[in-house]
C-alpha positions as CSV (number, residue, x, y, z in Angstrom):
1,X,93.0,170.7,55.6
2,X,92.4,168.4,58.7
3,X,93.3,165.2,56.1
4,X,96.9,167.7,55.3
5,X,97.4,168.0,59.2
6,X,96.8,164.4,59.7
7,X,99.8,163.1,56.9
8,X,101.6,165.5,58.4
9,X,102.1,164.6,62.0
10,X,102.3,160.8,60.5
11,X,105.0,161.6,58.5
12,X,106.6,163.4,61.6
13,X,106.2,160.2,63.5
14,X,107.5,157.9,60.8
15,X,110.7,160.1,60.3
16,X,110.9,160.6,64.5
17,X,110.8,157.0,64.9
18,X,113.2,156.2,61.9
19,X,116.0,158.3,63.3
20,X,115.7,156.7,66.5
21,X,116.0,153.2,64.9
22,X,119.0,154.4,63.1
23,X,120.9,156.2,66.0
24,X,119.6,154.8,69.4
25,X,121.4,152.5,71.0
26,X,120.4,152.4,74.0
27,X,120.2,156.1,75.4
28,X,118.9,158.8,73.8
29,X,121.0,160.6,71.5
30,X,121.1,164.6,72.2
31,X,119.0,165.5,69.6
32,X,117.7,163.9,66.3
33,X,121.0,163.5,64.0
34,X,123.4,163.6,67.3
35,X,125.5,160.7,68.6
36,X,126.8,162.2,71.8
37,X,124.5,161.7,74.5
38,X,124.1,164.7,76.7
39,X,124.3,163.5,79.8
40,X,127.8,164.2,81.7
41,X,130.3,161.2,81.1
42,X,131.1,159.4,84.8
43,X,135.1,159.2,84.1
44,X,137.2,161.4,86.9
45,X,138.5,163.7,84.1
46,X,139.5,167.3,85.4
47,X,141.4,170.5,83.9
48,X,144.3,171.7,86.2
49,X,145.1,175.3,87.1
50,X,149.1,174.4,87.3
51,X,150.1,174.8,83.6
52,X,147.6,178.3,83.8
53,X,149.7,179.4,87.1
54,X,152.9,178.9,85.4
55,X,152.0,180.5,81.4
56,X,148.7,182.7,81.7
57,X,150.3,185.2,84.3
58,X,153.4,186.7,83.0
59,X,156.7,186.4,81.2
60,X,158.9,186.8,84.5
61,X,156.3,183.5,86.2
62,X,156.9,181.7,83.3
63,X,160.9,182.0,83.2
64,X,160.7,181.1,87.0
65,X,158.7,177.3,86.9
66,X,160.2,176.2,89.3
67,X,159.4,178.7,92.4
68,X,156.4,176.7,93.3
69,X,155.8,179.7,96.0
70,X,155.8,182.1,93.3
71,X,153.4,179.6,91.5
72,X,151.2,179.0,94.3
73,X,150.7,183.0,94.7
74,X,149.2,182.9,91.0
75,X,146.0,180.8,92.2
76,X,143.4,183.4,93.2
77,X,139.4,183.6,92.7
78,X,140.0,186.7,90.3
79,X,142.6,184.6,88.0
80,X,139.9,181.6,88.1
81,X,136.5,183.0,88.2
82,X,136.9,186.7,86.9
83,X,135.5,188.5,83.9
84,X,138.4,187.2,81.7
85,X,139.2,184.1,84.3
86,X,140.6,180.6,83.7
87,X,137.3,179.1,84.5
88,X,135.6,180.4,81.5
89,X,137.4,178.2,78.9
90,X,136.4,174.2,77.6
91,X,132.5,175.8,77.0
92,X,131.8,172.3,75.2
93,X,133.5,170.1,77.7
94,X,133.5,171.6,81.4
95,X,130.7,170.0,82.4
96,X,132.1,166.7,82.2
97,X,135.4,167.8,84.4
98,X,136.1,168.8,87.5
99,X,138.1,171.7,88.1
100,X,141.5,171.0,90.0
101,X,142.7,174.1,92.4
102,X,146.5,173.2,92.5
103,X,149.0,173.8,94.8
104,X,148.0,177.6,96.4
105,X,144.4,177.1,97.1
106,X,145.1,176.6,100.5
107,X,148.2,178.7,100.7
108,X,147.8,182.2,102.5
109,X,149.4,185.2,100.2
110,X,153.0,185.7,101.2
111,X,153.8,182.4,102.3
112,X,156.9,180.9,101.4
113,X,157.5,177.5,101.3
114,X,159.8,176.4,98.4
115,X,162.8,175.2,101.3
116,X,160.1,174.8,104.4
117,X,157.8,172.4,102.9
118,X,156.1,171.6,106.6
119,X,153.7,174.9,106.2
120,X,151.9,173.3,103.2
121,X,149.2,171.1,103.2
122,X,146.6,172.8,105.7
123,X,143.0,172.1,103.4
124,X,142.0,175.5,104.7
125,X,140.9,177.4,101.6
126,X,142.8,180.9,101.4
127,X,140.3,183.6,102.3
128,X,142.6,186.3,101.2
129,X,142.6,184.6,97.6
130,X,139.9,183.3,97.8
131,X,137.2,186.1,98.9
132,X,134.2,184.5,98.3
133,X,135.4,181.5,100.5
134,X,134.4,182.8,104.1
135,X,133.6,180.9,107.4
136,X,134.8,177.5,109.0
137,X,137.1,175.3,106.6
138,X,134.1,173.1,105.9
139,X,132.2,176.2,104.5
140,X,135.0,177.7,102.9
141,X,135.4,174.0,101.2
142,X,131.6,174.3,100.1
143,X,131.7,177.6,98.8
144,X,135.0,176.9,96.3
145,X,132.8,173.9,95.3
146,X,129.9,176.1,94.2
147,X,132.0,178.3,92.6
148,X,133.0,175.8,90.3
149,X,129.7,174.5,89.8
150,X,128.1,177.7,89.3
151,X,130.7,178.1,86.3
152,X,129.5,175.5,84.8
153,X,132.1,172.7,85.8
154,X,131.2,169.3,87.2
155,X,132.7,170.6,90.6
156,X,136.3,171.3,92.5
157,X,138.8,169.3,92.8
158,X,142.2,170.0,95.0
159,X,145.3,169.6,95.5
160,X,147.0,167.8,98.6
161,X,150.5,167.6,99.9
162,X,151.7,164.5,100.8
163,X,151.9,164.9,104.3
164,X,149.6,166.5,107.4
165,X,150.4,170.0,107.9
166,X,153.1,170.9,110.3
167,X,155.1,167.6,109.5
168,X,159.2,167.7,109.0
169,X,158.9,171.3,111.1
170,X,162.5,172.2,112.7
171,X,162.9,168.4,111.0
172,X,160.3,166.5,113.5
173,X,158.0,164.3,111.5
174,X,155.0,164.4,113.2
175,X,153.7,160.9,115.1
176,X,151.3,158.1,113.1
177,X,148.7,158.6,114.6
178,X,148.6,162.6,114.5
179,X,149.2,162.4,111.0
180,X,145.8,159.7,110.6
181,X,143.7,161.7,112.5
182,X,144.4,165.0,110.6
183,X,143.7,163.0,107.7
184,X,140.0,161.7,108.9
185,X,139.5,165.4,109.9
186,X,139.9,166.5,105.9
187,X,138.5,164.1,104.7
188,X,135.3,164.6,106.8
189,X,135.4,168.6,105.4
190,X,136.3,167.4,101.7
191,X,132.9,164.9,102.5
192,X,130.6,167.9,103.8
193,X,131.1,169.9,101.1
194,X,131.2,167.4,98.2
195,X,134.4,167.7,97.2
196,X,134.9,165.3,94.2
197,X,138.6,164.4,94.1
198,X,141.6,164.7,95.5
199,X,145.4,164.8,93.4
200,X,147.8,164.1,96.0
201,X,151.5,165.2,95.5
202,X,155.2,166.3,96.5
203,X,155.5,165.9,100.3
204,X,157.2,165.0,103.5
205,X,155.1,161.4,103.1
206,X,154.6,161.1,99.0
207,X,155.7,156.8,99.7
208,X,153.5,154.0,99.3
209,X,152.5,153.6,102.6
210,X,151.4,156.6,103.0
211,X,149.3,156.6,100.1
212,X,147.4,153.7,100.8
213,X,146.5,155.0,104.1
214,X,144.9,157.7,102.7
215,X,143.2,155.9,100.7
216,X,142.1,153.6,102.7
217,X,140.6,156.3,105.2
218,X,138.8,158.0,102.2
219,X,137.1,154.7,101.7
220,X,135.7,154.9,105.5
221,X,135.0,158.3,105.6
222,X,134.4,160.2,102.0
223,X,133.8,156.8,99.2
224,X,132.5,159.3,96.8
225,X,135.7,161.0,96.5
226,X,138.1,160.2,94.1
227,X,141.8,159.8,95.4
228,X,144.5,160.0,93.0
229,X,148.3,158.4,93.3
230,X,151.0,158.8,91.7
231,X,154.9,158.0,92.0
232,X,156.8,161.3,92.0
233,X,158.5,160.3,89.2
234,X,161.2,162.6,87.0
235,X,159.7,163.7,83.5
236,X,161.8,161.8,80.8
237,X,161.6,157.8,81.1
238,X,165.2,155.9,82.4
239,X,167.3,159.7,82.1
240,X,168.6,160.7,85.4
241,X,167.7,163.8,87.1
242,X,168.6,165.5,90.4
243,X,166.3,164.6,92.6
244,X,166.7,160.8,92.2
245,X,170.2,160.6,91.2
246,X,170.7,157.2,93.3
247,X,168.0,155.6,90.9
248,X,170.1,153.7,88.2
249,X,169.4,155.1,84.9
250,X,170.8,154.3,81.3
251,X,169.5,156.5,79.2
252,X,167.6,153.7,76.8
253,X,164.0,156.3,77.6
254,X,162.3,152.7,78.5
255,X,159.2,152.8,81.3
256,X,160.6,149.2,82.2
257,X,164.3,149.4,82.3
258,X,164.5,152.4,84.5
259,X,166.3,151.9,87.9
260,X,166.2,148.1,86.9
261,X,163.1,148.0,86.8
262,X,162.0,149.7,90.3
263,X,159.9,152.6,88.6
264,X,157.5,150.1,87.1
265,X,157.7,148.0,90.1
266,X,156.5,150.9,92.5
267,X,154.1,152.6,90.1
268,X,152.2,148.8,90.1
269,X,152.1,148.6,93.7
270,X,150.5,152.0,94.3
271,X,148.2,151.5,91.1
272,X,146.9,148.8,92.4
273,X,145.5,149.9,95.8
274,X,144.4,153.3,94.1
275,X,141.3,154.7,92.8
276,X,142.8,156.9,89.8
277,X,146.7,156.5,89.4
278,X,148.5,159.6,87.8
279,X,151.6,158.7,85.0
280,X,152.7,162.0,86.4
281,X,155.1,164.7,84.9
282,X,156.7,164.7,81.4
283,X,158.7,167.4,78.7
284,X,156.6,168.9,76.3
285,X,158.2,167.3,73.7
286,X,158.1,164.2,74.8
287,X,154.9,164.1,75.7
288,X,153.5,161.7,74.2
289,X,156.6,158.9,73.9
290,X,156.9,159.5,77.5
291,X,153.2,158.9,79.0
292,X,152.3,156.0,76.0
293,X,155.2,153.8,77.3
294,X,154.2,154.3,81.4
295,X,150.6,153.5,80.6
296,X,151.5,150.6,78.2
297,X,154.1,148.9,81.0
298,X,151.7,149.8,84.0
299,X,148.1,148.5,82.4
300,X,150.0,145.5,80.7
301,X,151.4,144.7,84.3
302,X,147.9,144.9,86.3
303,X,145.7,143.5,83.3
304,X,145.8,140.1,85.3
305,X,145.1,141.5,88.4
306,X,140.9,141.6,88.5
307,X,141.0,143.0,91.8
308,X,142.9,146.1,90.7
309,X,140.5,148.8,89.6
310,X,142.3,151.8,89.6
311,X,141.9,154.2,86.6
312,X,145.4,155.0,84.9
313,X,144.9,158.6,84.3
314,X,147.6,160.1,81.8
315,X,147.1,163.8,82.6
316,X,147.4,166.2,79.1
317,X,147.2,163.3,76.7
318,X,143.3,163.1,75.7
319,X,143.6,160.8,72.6
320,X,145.4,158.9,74.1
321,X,142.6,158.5,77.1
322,X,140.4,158.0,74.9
323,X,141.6,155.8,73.0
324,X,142.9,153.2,75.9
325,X,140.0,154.0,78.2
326,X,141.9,156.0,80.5
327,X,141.1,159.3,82.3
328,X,142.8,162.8,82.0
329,X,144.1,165.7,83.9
330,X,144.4,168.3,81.5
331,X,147.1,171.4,81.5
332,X,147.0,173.1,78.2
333,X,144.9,176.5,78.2
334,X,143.7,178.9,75.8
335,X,144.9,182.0,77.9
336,X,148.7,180.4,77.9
337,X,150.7,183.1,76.5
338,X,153.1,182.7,73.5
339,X,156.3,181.5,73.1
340,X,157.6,184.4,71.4
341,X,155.6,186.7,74.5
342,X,157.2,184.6,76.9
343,X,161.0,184.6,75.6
344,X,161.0,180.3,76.2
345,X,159.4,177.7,73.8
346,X,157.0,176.4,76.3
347,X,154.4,174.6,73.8
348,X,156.1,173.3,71.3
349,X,153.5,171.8,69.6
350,X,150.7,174.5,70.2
351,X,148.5,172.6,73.1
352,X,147.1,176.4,73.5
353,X,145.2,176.0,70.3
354,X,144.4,172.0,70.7
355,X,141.4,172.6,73.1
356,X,139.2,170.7,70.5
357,X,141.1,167.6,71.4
358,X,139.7,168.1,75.0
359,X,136.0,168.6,73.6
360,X,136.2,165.5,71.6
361,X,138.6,163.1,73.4
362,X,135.8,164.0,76.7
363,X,132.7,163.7,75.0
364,X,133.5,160.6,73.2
365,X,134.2,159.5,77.4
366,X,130.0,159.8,77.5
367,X,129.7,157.2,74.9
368,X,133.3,155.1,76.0
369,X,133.8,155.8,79.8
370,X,137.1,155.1,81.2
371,X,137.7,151.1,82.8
372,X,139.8,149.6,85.3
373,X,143.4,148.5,84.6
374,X,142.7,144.7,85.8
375,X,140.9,142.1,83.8
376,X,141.4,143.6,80.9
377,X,144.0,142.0,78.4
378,X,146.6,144.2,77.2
379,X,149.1,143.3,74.1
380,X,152.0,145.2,73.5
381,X,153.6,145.4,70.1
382,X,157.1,143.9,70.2
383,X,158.1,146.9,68.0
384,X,159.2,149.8,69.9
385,X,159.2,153.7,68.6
386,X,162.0,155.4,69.8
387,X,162.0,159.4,68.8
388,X,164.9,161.9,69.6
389,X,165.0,165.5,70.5
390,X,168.3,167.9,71.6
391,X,166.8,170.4,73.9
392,X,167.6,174.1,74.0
393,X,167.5,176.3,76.4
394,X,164.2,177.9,77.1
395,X,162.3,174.6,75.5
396,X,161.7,172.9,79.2
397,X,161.8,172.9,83.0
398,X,163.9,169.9,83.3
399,X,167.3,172.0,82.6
400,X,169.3,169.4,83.4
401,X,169.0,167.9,79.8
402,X,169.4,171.2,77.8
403,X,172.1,170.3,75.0
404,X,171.6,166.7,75.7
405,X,170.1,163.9,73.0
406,X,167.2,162.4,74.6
407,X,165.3,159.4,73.3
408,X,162.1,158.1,74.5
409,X,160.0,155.8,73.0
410,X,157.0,153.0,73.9
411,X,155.4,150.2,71.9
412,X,154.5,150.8,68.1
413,X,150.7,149.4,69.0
414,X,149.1,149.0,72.4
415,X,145.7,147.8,72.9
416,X,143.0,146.5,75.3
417,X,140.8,143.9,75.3
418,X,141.3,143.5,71.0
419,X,143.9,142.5,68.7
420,X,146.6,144.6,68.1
421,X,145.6,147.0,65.0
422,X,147.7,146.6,61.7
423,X,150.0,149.6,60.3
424,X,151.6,149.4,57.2
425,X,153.4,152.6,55.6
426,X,157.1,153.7,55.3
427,X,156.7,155.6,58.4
428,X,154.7,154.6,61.1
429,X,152.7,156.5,64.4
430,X,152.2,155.4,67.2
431,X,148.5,153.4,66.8
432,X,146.5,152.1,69.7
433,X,142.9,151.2,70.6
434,X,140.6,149.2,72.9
435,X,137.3,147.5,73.1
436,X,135.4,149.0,75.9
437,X,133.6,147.0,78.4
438,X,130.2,148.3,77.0
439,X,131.1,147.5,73.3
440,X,132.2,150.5,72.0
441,X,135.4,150.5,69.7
442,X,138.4,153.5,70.4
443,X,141.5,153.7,67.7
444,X,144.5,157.0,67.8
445,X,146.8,157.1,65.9
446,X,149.8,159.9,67.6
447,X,152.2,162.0,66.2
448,X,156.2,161.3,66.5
449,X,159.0,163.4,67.1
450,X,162.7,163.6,65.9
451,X,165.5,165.6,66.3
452,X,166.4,166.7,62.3
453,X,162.3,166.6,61.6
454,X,160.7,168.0,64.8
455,X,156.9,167.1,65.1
456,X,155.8,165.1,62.4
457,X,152.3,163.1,61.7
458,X,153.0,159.7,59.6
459,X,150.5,158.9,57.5
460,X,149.5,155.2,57.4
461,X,147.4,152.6,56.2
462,X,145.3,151.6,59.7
463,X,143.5,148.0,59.6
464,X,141.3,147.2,62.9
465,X,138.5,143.8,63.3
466,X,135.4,144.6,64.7
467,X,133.4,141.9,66.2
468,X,129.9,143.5,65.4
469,X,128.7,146.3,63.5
470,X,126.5,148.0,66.1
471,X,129.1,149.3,68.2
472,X,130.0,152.8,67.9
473,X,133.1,153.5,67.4
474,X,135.5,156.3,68.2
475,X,138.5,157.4,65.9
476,X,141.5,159.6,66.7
477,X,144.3,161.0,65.0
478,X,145.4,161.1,61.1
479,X,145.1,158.2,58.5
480,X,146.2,157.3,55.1
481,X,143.4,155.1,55.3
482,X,141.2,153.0,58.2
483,X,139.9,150.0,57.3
484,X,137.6,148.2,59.1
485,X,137.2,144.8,58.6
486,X,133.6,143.3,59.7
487,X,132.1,140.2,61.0
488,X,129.7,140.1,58.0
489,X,129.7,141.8,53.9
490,X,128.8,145.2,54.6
491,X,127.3,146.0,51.5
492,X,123.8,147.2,52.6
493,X,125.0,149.1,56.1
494,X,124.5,153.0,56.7
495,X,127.4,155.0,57.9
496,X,127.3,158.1,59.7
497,X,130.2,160.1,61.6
498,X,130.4,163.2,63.6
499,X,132.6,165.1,64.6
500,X,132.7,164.9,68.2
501,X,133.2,168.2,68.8
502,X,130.0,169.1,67.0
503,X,126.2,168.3,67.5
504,X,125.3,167.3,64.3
505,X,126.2,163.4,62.2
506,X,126.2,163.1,58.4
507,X,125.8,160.6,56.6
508,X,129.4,159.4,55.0
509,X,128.3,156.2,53.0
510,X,129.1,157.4,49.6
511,X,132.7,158.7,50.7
512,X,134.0,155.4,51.5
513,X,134.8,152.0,49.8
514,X,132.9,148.8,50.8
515,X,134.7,145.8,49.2
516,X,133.1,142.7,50.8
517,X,134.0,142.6,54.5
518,X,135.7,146.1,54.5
519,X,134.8,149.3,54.8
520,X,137.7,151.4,53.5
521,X,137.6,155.0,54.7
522,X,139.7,157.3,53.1
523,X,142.1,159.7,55.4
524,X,141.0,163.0,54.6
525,X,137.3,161.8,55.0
526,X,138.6,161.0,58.7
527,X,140.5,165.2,58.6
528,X,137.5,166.8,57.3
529,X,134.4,165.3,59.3
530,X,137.0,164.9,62.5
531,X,137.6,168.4,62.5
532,X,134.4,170.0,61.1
533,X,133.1,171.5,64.2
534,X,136.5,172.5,65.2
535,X,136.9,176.7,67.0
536,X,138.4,178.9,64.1
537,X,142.2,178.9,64.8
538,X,142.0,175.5,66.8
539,X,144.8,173.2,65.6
540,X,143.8,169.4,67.0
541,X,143.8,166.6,65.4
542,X,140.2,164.8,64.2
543,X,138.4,163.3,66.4
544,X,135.0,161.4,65.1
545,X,132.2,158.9,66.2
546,X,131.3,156.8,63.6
547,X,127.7,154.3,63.9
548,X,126.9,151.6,61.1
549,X,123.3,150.7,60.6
């Protein structure tokens, strides 16, 4: 019996010690046949209250998106935290993002603001919204903070106006150096009570210069906290819209060409000085075309720029984050209500019921963190991808364009630091990747839209090089087929995948085609382990980690 015990606990050993031949790589995976680590990923990712304010409330919010006092009245600790609240959703992911309190946090019930902009901005949590969130604005601060982390999210973020409070009352801006030392005041509360980021926004000051100084203050006074930029741009590339009509537009939908090039131009010069740079707003339809061209044009014009290490972060887009190292500010909600219970065709392509994507595109983030824009080469494909869609009414906020032809469109590939992927197929997706700093290997392909077809998901043939075959990499999106080609014949080599919304890998060596070089994996090897973990009802696209051994 004491011999039986004895094989046994060797064989334990032998298999213990296998596994971890097979699957380390460094850190220790999460359990024996996991390749997701379990510690917390270190990219600035977040989820946002915003889209919640405006499509978990009610029909009559939803109709009215753009009374941002309305909107603002929507954020409250019973909404977030509740029995039913906000808070509770991303179970798999929300402890690798922080939770974002958008514009309202601070914004005492009753207030409105939407033609008096000067009464925003105070960084005094609301106490009547905010119950729990007593005592000076330093305490209140530190109690919204453990809120958050007490349900289970990484910790609060906030939102913060563009300008000190008080400034453009009666049309008097206040002076430069009242406006600085409000700022080191808030950012010495954000600092005491561990605030972890900061999305500035719409103000009196949202300009460049003003930016930077807050930046550069947070350096001095707060350097753990993330401050995020952005140019206030309008949501459909080189279209006019009211609020910049000056700007010359010509409807082409290109990042670069819009106002002759001044979008692009701004965007790099307040990138570049930033921590985390927002792409900023965008249609729902367009969501994708849209964000894909901005981040291509702004990473392509810092990647020479060493100095510059902001990370681009390209809010509700998490393939593509993951996939081009990026971070993410996510909108999309499981408590969003439905089109039809609304009466406007918010969600056109179901976001509501992609929260997978956010479990997988994050987690993959623990193995693949997000990297800084500069020193990184970026190549753009030549080839651009221009989709087209005629909006109705009810189908976005931007009503200027309802019954107009939009087009938008970016560059058929992007990557970073790698060669460009090759696509071949009668219809092509978009199709980008990049090679980490650390090694690791990201590729997406992204769905396209058009105006006779709506949403549709081309189906291609996807070639990529890989410069070893220890890397992990991370694939996104829908195939025909993926082929990787490999430094050596990969006859004898091991291949597992995992669903990277799951906790569990599988060996997938018999369900692909090795032919020298290449490892051929078929596409609905990709759909079935990419989406194996997936919540029932959950519509995402796959998402996988795949390790060669």
């Amino acid at each position: 019996m004491r011999k039986l015990r004895l094989y046994t606990a060797v064989l334990f050993l032998l298999l213990v010690a296998s596994v971890a031949t097979c699957l380390g790589s460094g850190e220790a995976p999460r359990s024996p046949t996991s390749l997701i680590p379990e510690v917390s990923s270190t990219t600035p990712n977040y989820w946002c209250t915003w889209g919640a304010q405006n499509y978990a409330v009610d029909a009559a919010t939803a109709q009215d998106a753009m009374n941002h006092s309305r909107l603002a009245a929507d954020l409250t600790e019973e909404r977030v935290f509740g029995e039913n609240g906000w808070a509770k959703a991303f179970p798999k992911a929300r402890k690798d993002l922080y939770i974002l309190f958008d514009l309202g946090w601070d914004v005492p019930i009753g207030t409105v603001f939407d033609h008096v902009r000067w009464n925003l901005g105070s960084q005094v949590v609301s106490a009547d919204k905010f119950p729990s969130c007593t005592g000076s604005p330093v305490e209140r601060l530190r109690k919204l903070n453990a809120l958050a982390r007490r349900a289970g999210w990484r910790g609060a973020g906030i939102w913060i106006a563009a300008q000190a409070y008080g400034d453009g009352r009666d049309g008097a801006m206040l002076s430069q150096t009242a406006v600085e030392r409000f700022f080191r005041e808030r950012l010495r509360w954000s600092h005491q009570a561990g605030i972890g980021y900061w999305k500035i926004d719409y103000g009196s000051r949202n300009n460049p210069q003003f930016r930077r100084m807050v930046t550069r203050l947070s350096s001095q006074i707060a350097p753990e906290l993330i401050v995020e930029n952005a140019r206030g741009s309008c949501p459909l590339n080189d279209v006019v819209c009211p609020w910049e009509e000056k700007l010359s537009s010509h409807d082409s939908g290109k990042f670069q060409t819009w106002g002759d090039g001044a979008v692009l131009n701004e965007s790099v010069e307040i990138a570049a000085f930033s921590q985390a740079f927002r792409t900023y707003d965008i249609t729902a339809q367009f969501s994708t075309e849209t964000t894909l061209d901005r981040v291509a044009q702004t990473l392509a014009a810092l990647a020479a720029d060493a100095k510059a290490r902001v990370i681009l972060n390209c809010e509700d887009e998490p393939y593509i984050a993951a996939a081009l190292g990026l971070s993410m500010g996510i909108m999309r909600h499981p408590r969003w209500m439905s089109g039809k219970d609304l009466g406007i065709e918010y969600d056109p392509r179901n976001f509501r019921q992609r929260i997978d994507e956010v479990t997988r595109a994050v987690r993959w983030q623990r193995i693949a963190p997000a990297f800084a824009a500069g020193g990184t080469r970026v190549s753009l494909d030549a080839k651009r991808l221009d989709d087209s869609w005629v909006f109705a009414k009810g189908e976005t906020w931007a009503d200027w364009v309802i019954g107009q032809r939009i087009i938008q469109g970016a560059p058929a590939r992007v990557s970073r630091g790698m060669k460009l992927v090759e696509v071949s197929g009668s219809d092509a997706p978009f199709a980008i990747s990049s090679r980490n700093p650390n090694g690791a290997v990201s590729v997406a392909t992204l769905p396209r839209l058009d105006s006779n077809r709506g949403f549709f998901f081309p189906l291609a043939d996807v070639a990529l090089d890989l410069d070893t075959t220890g890397d992990p990499l991370g694939v996104f999106g829908r195939y025909r087929t993926l082929t990787l080609r490999l430094p050596q014949k990969g006859a004898q080599l091991r291949i597992v995948a995992q669903d990277l919304a799951g906790d569990s890998a599988e060996d997938i060596t018999g369900m692909v085609e090795i032919r020298g070089n290449e490892i051929v994996i078929p596409g609905d090897v990709i759909d079935r382990v990419g989406r194996s973990a997936g919540e029932p009802g959950d519509v995402s696209d796959p998402g996988l980690v795949l390790r060669m051994y």
